[in-house]
Structures are given as C-alpha cells and as structure tokens.
TORSELO-908809 format. One record per atom (N, C-alpha, C): residue number from 0; residue in one letter; atom name; x, y, z. Coordinates in Angstrom, 2 decimals, padded with zeros to 5 digits, always signed. Atoms other than C-alpha are relative to their C-alpha. Layout:
// TORSELO-908809
{NUM,A,CA,{X,Y,Z}}
...
END
This chain:
// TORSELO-908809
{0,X,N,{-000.82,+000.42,-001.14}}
{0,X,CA,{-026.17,+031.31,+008.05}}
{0,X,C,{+001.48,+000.02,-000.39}}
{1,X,N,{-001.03,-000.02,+000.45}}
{1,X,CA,{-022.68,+032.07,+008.22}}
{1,X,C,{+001.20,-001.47,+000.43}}
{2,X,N,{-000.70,+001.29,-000.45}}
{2,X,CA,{-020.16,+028.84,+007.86}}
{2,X,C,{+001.54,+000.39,+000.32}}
{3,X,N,{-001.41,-000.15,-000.67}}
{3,X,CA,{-016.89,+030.82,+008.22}}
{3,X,C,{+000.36,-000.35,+001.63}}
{4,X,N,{-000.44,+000.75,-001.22}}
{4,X,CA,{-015.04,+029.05,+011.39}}
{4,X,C,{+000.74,+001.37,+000.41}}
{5,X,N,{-000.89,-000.98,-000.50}}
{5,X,CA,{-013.79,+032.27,+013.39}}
{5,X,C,{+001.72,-000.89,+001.08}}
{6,X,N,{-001.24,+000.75,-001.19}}
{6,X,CA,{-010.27,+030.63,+015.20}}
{6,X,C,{-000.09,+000.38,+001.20}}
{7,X,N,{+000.28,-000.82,-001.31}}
{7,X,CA,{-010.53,+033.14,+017.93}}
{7,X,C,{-001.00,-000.87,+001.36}}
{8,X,N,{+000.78,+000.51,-000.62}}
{8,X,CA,{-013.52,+031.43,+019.00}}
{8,X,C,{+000.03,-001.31,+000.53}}
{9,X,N,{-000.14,+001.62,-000.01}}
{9,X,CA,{-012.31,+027.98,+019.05}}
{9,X,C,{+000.80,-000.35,+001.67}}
{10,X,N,{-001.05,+000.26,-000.88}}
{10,X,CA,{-010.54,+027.06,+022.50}}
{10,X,C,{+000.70,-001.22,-000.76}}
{11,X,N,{-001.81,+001.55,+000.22}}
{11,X,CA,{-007.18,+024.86,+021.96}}
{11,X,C,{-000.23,-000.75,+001.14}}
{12,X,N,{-000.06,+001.00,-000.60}}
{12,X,CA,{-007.01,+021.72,+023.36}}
{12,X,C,{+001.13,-000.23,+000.43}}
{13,X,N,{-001.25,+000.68,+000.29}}
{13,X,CA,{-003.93,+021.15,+024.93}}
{13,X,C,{+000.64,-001.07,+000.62}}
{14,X,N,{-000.67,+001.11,-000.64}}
{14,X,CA,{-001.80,+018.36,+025.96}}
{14,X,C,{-000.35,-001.15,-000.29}}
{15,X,N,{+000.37,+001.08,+000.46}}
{15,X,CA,{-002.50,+014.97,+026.01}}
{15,X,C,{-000.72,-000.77,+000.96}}
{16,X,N,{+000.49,+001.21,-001.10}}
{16,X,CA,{-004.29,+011.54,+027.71}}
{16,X,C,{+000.97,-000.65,+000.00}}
{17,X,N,{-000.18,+000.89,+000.41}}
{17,X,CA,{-001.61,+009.78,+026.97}}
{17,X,C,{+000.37,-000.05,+001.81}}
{18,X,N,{-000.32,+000.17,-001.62}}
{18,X,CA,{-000.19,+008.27,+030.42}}
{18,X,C,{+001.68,+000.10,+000.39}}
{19,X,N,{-001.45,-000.80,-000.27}}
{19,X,CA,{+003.04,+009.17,+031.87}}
{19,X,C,{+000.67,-001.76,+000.18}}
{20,X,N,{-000.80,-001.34,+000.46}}
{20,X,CA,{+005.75,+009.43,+030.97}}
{20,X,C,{-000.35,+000.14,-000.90}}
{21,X,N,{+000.26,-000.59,+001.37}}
{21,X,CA,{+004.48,+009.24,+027.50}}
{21,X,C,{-000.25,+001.04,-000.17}}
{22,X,N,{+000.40,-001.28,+000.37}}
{22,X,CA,{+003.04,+012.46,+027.83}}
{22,X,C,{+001.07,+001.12,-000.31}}
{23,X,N,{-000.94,-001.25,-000.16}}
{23,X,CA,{+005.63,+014.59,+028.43}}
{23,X,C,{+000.44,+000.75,-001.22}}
{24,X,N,{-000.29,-000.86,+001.38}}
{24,X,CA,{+006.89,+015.32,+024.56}}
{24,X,C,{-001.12,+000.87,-000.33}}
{25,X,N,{+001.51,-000.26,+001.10}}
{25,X,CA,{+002.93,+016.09,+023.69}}
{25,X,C,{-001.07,+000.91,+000.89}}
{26,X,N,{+000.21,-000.77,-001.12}}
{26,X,CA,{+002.16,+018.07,+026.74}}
{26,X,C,{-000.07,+001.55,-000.19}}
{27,X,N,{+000.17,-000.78,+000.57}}
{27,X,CA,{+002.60,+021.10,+024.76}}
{27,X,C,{-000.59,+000.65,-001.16}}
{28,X,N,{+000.51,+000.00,+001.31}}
{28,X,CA,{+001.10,+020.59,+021.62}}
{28,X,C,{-001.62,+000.92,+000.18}}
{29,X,N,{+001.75,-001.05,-000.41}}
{29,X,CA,{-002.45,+022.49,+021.08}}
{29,X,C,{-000.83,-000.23,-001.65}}
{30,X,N,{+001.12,+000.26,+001.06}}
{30,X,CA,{-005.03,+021.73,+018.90}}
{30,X,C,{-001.43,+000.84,-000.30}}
{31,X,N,{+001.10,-001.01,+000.51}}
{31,X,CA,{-008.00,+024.00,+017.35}}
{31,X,C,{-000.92,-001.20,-000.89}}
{32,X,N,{+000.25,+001.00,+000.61}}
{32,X,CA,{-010.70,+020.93,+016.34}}
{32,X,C,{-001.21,+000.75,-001.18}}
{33,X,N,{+000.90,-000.88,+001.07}}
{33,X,CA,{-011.91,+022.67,+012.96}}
{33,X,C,{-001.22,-000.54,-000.57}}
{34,X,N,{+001.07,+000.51,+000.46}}
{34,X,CA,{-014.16,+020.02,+011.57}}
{34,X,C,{-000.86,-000.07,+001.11}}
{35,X,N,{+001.41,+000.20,-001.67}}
{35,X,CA,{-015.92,+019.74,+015.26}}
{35,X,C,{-000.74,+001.27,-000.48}}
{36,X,N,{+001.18,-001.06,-000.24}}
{36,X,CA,{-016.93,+023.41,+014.82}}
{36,X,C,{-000.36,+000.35,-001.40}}
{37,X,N,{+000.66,+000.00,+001.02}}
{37,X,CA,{-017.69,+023.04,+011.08}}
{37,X,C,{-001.26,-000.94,-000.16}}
{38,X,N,{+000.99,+001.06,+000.13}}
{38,X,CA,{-020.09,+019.64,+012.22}}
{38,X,C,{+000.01,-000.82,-000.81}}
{39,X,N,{-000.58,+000.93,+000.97}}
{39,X,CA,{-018.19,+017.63,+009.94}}
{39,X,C,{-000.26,-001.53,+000.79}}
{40,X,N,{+000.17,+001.45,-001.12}}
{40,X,CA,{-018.94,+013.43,+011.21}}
{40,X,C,{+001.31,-000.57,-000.76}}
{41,X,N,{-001.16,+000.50,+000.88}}
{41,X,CA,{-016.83,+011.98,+008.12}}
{41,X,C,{+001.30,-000.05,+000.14}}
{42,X,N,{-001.42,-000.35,-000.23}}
{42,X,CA,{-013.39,+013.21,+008.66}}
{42,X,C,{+000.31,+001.14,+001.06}}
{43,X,N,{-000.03,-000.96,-000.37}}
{43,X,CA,{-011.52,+015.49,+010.91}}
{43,X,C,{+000.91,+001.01,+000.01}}
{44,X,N,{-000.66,-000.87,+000.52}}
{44,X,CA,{-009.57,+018.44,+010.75}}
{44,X,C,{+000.74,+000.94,+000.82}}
{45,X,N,{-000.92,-000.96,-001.14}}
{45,X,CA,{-007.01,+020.44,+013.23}}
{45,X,C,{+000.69,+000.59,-000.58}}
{46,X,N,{-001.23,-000.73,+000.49}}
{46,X,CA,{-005.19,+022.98,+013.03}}
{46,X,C,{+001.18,-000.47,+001.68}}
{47,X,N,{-000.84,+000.30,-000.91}}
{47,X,CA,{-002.09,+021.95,+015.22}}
{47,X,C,{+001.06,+000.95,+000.35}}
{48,X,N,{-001.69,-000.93,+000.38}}
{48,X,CA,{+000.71,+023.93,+016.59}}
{48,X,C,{+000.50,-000.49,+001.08}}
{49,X,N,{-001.38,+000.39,-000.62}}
{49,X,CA,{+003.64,+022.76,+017.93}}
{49,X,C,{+001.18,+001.09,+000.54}}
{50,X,N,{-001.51,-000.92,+000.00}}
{50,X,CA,{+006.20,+024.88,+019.84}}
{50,X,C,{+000.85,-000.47,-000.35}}
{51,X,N,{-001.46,+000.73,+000.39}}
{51,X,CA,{+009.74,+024.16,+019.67}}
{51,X,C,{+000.07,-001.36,+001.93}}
{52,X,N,{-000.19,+000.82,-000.84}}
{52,X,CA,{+010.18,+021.04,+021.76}}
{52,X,C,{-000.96,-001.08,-000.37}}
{53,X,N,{+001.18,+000.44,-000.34}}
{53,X,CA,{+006.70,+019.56,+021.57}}
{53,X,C,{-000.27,-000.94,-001.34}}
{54,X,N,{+000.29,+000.90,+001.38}}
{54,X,CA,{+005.44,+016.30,+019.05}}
{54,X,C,{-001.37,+000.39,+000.11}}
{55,X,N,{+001.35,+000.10,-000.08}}
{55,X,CA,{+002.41,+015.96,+017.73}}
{55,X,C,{-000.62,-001.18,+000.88}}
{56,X,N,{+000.42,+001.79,-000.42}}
{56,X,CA,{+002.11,+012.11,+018.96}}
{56,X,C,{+001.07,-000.60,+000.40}}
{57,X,N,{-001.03,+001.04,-000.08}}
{57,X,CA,{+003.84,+009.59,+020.22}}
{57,X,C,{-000.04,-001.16,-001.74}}
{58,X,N,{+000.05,+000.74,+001.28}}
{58,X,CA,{+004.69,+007.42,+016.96}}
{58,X,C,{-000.65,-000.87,+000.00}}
{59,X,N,{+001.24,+000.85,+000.28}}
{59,X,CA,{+001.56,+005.55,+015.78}}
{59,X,C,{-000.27,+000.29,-001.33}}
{60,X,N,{+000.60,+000.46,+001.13}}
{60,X,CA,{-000.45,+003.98,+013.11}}
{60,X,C,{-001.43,-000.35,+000.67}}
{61,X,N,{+001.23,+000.42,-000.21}}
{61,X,CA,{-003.83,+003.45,+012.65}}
{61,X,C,{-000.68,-001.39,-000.87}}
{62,X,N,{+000.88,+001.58,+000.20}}
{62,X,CA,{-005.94,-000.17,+012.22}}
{62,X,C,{-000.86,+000.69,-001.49}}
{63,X,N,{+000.94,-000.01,+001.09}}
{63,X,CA,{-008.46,+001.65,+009.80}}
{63,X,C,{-000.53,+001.49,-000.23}}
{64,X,N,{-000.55,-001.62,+000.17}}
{64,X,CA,{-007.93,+005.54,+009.65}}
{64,X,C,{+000.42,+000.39,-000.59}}
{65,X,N,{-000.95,-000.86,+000.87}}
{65,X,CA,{-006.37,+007.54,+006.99}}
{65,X,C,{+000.78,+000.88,+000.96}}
{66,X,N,{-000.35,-000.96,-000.63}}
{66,X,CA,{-004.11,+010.14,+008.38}}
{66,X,C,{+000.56,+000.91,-001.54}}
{67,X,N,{-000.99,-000.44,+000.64}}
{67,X,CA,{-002.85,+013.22,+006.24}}
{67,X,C,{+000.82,+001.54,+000.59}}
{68,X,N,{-000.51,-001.56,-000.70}}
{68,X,CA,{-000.74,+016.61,+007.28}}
{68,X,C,{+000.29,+000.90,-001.22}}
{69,X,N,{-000.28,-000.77,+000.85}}
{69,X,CA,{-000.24,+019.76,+005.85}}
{69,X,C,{+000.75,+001.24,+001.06}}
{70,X,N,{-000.69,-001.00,-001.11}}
{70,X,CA,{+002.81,+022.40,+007.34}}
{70,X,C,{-000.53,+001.19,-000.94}}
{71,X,N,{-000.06,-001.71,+000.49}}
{71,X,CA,{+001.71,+025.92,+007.30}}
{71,X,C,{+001.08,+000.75,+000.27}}
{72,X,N,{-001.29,-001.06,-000.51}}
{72,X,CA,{+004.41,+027.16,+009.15}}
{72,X,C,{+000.55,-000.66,+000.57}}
{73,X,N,{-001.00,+000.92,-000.35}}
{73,X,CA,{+007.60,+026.46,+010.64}}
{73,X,C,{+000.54,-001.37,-000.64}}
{74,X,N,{+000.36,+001.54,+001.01}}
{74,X,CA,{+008.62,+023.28,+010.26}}
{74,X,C,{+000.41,-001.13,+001.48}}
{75,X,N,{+000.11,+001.35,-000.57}}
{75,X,CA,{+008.80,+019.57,+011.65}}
{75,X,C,{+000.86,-000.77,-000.38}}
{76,X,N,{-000.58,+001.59,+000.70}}
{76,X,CA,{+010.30,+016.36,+011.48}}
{76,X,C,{-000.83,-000.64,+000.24}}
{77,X,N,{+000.99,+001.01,-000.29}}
{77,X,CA,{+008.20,+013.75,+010.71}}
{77,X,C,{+000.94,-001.09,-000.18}}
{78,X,N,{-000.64,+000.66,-000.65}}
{78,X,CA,{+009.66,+010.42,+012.33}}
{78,X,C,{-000.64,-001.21,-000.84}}
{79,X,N,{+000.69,+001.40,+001.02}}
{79,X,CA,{+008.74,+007.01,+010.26}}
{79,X,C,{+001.37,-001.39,+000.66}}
{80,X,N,{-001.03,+001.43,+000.30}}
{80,X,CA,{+010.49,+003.62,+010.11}}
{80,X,C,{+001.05,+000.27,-001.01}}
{81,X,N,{-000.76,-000.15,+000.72}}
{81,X,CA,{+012.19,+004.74,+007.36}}
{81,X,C,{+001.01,+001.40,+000.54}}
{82,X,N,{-000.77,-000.62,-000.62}}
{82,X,CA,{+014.12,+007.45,+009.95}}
{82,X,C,{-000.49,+001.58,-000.70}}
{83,X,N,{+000.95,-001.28,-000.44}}
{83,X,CA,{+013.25,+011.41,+009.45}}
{83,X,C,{+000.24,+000.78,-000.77}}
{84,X,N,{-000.23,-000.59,+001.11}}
{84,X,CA,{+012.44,+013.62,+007.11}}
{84,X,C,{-000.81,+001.60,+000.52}}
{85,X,N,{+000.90,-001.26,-000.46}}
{85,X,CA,{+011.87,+017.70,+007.68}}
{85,X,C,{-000.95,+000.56,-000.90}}
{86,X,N,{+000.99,-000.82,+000.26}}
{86,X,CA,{+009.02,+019.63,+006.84}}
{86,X,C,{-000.24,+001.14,+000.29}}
{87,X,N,{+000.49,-001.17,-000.51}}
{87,X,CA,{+008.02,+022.66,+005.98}}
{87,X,C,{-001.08,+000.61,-000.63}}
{88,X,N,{+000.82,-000.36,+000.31}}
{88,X,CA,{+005.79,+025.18,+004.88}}
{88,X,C,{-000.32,-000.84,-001.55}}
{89,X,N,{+000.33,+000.53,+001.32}}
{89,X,CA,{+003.70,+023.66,+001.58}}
{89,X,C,{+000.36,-001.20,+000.18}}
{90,X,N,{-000.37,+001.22,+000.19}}
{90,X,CA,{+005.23,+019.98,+002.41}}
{90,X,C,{-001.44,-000.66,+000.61}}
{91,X,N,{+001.13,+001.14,-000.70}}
{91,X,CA,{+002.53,+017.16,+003.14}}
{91,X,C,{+000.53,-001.61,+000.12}}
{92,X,N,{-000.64,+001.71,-000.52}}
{92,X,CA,{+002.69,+013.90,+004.51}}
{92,X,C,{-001.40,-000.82,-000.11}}
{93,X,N,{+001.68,+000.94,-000.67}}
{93,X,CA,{-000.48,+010.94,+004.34}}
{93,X,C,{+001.21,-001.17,+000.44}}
{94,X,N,{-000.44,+000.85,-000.23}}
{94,X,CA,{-000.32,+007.84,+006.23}}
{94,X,C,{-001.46,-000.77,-000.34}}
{95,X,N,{+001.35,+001.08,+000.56}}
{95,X,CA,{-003.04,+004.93,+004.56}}
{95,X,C,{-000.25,-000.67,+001.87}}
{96,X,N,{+000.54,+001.32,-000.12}}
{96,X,CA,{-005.15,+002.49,+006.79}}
{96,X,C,{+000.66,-000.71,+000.26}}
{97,X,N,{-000.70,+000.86,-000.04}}
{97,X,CA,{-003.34,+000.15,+008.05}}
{97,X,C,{+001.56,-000.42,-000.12}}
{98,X,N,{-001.65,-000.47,+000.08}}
{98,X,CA,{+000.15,+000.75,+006.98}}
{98,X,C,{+000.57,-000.08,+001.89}}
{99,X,N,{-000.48,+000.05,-001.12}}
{99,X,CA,{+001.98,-000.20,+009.99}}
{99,X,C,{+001.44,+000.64,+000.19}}
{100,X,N,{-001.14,-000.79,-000.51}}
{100,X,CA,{+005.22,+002.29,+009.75}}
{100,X,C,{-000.84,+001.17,+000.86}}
{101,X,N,{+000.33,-000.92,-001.15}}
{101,X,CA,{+004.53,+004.60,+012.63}}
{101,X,C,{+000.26,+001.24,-000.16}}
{102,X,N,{-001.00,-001.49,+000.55}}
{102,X,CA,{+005.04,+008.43,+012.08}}
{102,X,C,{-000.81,+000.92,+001.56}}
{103,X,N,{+000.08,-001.12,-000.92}}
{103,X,CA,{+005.13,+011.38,+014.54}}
{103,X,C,{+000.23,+001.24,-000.41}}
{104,X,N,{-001.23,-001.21,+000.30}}
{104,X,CA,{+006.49,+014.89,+013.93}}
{104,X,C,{-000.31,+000.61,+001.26}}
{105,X,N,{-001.50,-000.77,-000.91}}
{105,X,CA,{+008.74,+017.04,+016.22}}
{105,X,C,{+000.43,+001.66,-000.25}}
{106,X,N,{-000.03,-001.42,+000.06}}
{106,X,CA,{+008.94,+020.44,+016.64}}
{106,X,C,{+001.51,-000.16,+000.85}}
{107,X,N,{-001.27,-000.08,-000.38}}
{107,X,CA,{+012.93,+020.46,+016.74}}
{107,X,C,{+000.71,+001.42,-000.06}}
{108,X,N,{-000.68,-001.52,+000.88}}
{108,X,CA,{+013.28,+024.49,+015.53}}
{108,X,C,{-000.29,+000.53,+001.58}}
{109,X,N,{-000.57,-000.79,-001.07}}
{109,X,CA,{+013.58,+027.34,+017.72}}
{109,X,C,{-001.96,+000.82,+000.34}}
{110,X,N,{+001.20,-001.20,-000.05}}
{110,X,CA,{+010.18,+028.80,+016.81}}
{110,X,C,{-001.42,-001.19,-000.50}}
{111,X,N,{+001.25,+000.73,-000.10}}
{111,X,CA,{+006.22,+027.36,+016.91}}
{111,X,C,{-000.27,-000.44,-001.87}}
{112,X,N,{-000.04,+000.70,+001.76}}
{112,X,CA,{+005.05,+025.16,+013.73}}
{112,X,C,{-001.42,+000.24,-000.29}}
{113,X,N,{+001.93,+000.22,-000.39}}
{113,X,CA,{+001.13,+025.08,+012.80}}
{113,X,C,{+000.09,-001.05,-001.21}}
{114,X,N,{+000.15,+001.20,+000.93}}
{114,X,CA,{+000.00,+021.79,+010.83}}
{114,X,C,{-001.52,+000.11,-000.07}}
{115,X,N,{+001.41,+000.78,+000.60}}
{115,X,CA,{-003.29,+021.16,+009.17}}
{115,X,C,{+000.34,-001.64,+000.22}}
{116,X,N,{+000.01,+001.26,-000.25}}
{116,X,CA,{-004.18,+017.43,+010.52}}
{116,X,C,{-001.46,-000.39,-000.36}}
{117,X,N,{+001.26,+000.52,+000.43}}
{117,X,CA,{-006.78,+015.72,+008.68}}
{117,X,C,{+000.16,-001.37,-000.46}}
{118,X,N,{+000.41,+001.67,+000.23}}
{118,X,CA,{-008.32,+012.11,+008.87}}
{118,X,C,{-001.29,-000.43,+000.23}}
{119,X,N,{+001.27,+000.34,+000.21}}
{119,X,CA,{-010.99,+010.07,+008.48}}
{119,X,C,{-000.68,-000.62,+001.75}}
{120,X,N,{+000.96,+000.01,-001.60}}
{120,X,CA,{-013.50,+009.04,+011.49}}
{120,X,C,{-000.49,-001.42,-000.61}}
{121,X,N,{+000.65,+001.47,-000.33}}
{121,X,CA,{-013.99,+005.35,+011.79}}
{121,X,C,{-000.04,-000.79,+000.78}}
{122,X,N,{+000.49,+000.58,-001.01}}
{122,X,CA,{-015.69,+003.26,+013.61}}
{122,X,C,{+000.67,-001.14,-000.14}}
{123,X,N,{-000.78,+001.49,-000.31}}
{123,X,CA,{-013.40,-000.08,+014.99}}
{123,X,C,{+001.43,+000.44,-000.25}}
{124,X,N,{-001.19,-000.37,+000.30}}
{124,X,CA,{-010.35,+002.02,+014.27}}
{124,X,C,{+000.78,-000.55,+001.81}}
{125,X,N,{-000.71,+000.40,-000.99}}
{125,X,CA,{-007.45,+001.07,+016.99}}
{125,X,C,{+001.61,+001.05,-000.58}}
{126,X,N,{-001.40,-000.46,-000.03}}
{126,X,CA,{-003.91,+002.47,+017.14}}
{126,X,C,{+000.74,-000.65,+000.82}}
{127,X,N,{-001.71,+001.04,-001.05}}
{127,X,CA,{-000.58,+000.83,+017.93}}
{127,X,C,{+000.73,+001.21,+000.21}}
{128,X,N,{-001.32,-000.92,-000.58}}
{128,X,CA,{+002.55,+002.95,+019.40}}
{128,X,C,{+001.15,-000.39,-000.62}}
{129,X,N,{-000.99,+001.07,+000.34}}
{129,X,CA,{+005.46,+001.47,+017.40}}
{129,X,C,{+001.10,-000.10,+001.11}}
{130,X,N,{-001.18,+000.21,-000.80}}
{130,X,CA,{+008.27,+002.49,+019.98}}
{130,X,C,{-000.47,-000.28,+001.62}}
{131,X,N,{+000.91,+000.20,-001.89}}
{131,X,CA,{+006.07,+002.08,+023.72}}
{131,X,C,{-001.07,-000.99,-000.12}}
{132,X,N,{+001.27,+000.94,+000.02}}
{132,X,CA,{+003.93,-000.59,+024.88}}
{132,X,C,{-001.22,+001.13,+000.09}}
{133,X,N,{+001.45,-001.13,+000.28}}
{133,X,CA,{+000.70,+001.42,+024.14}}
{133,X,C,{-000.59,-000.10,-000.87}}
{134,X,N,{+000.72,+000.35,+001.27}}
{134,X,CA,{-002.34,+000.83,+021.93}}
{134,X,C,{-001.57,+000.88,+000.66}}
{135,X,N,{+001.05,-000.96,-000.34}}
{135,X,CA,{-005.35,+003.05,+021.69}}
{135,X,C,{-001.74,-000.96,-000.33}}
{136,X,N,{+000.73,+000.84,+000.75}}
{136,X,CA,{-008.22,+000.34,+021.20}}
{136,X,C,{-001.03,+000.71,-000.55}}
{137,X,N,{+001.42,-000.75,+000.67}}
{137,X,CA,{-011.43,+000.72,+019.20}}
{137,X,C,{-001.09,+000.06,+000.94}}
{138,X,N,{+001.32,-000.51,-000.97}}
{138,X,CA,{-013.77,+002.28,+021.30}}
{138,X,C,{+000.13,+000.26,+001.18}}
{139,X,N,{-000.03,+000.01,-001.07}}
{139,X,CA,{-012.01,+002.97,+023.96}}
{139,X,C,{+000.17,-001.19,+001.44}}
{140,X,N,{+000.18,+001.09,-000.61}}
{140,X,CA,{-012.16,-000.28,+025.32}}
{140,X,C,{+001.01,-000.90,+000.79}}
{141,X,N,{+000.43,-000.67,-001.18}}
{141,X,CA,{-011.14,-001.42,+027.99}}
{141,X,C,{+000.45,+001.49,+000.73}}
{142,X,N,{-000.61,-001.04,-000.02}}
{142,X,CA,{-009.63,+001.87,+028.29}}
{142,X,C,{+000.50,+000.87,-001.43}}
{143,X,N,{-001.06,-000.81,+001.08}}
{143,X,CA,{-008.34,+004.78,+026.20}}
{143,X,C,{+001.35,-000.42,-000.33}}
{144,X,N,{-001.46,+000.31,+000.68}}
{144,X,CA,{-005.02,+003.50,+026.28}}
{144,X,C,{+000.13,-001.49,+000.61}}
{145,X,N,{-000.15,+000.68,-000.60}}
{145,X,CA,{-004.06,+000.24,+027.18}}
{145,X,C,{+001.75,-000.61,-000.56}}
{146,X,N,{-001.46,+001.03,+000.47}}
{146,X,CA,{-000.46,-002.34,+027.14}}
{146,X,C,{-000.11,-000.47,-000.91}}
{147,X,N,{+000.62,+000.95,+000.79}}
{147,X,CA,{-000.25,-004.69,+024.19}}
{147,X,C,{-000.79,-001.21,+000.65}}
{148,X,N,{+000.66,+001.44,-000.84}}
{148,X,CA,{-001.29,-007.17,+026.53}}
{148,X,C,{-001.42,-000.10,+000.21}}
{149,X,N,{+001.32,-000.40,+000.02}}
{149,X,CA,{-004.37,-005.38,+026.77}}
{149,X,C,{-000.58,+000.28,+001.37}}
{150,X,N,{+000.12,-001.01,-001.17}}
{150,X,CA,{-003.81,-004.19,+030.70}}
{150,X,C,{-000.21,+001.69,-000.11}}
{151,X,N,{+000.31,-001.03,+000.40}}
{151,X,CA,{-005.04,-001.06,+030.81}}
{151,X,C,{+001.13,+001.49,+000.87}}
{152,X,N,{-000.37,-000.39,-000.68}}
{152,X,CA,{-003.14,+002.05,+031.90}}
{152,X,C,{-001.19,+000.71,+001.19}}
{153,X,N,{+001.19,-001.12,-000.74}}
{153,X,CA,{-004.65,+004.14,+035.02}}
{153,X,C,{+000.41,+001.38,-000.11}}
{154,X,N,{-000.14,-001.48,-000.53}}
{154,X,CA,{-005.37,+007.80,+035.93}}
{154,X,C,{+000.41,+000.47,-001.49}}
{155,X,N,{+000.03,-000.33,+001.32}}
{155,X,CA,{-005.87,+008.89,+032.12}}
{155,X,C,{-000.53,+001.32,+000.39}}
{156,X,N,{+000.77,-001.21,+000.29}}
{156,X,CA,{-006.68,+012.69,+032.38}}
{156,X,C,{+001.15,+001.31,-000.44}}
{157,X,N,{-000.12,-000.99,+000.80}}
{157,X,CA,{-005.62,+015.55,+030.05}}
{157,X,C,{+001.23,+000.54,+000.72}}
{158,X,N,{-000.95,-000.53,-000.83}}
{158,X,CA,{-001.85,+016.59,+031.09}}
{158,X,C,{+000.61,+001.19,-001.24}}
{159,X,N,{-000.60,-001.55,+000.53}}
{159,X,CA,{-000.50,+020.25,+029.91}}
{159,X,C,{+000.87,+000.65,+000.10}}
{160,X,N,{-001.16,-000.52,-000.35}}
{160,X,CA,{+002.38,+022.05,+030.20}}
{160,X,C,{-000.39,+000.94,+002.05}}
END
C-alpha cells in the first residue's frame, strides 16, 4: 500500500469560522490537512499558505496543545508578546502548552508563504485570543467560539475570500 500523500489530491481548506470581523485577516489563508490524509490521531500537520495580506490566526495560545511551524517559503511575521519577528525559509517557531504569549504570523510580503503547521491533538484543549474577546473552548462547547464571558458568538460558518 502506497503511503506517499499526493498534494494534488488534497482539497485546501480555506478561510476561517472565526466570526466577523475577526475573520477577515484569515479569510485567505488555505490549508492542505496532511496528517488527516496520512490517518495520523496523535498530532497534526498542514501545509499552510498564506498570500500576501492573509494571517494564519488571529493571535492565540493553547490550554494544552503544543504548537510548532516550519517556513518553506516566503516569509512571515510571527506576532508574540514580545512584538515581531520575520521568518523565512528554514526558520521555525514552537509554542509549549500553556504558555500564554499569543503568536500569529502575517503574510506582510508581496508574494504567497507556505508553512508546515504541526501540533499535538488533545483532548480538553481550549484557546484564548490574546488581542479579541474570543476563546475557542474544549470541545466546542457551548460553541466553537465563544466571549470570555462564555456568550457564545452566532452564525459560525466557514468565510473565504
């Protein structure tokens, strides 16, 4: 059985749930979910690409998630608490578990970026937003996205360029 992942075959995901206006930076972004079509449960694995304009995320952290990146091309800014640092081909970035500085990257160049995005898959994980009221709870609950308050937003569905 062959395990090579053809790309071709993969549809891109694009845009986001997040709820408006948040969406709008991430509305372009596109995702290829590599470990989905390798059947990976453990961790997961995207290839990302970013045009020029477009983030990966709104700036978040995760409750109990690893995050790490890897630029193939182009490049990025990745956005932290500690203010912004570019990326490019060969540079990597992790963010631990818990760590509550928030990171994003930013497709600020003229020309499309592609990122390897790989993290772990756990169960009770949550995400905060550092700069927008917005938190992604664990499990969805009561919603995909909700306020800190824990109101939920409405009309959550997949927005695209």
């Amino acid at each position: 059985m062959q395990k090579r992942i053809d790309l071709a075959q993969l549809s891109p995901v694009v845009g986001t749930l997040y709820p408006s206006p948040f969406d709008l930076p991430c509305r372009a972004r596109e995702r290829r979910k590599l470990g989905d079509a390798a059947g990976l449960s453990q961790f997961g694995v995207n290839l990302l690409r970013l045009p020029p304009g477009a983030w990966s995320s709104q700036r978040h952290w995760h409750t109990a998630e690893d995050e790490f990146v890897y630029v193939l091309s182009g490049e990025v800014v990745l956005v932290t608490d500690g203010g912004e640092e570019v990326l490019r081909p060969g540079d990597a970035a992790g963010f631990p578990a818990g760590d509550a500085n928030g990171h994003c990257l930013q497709n600020r160049s003229q020309s499309d970026a592609q990122v390897l995005e790989i993290g772990t898959r756990t169960a009770g994980d949550s995400a905060y937003y550092s700069d927008i009221d917005m938190v992604a709870p664990a499990g969805g609950k009561p919603a995909i996205y909700t306020r800190r308050d824990g109101t939920p937003y409405p009309d959550i569905r997949r927005r695209g360029p």
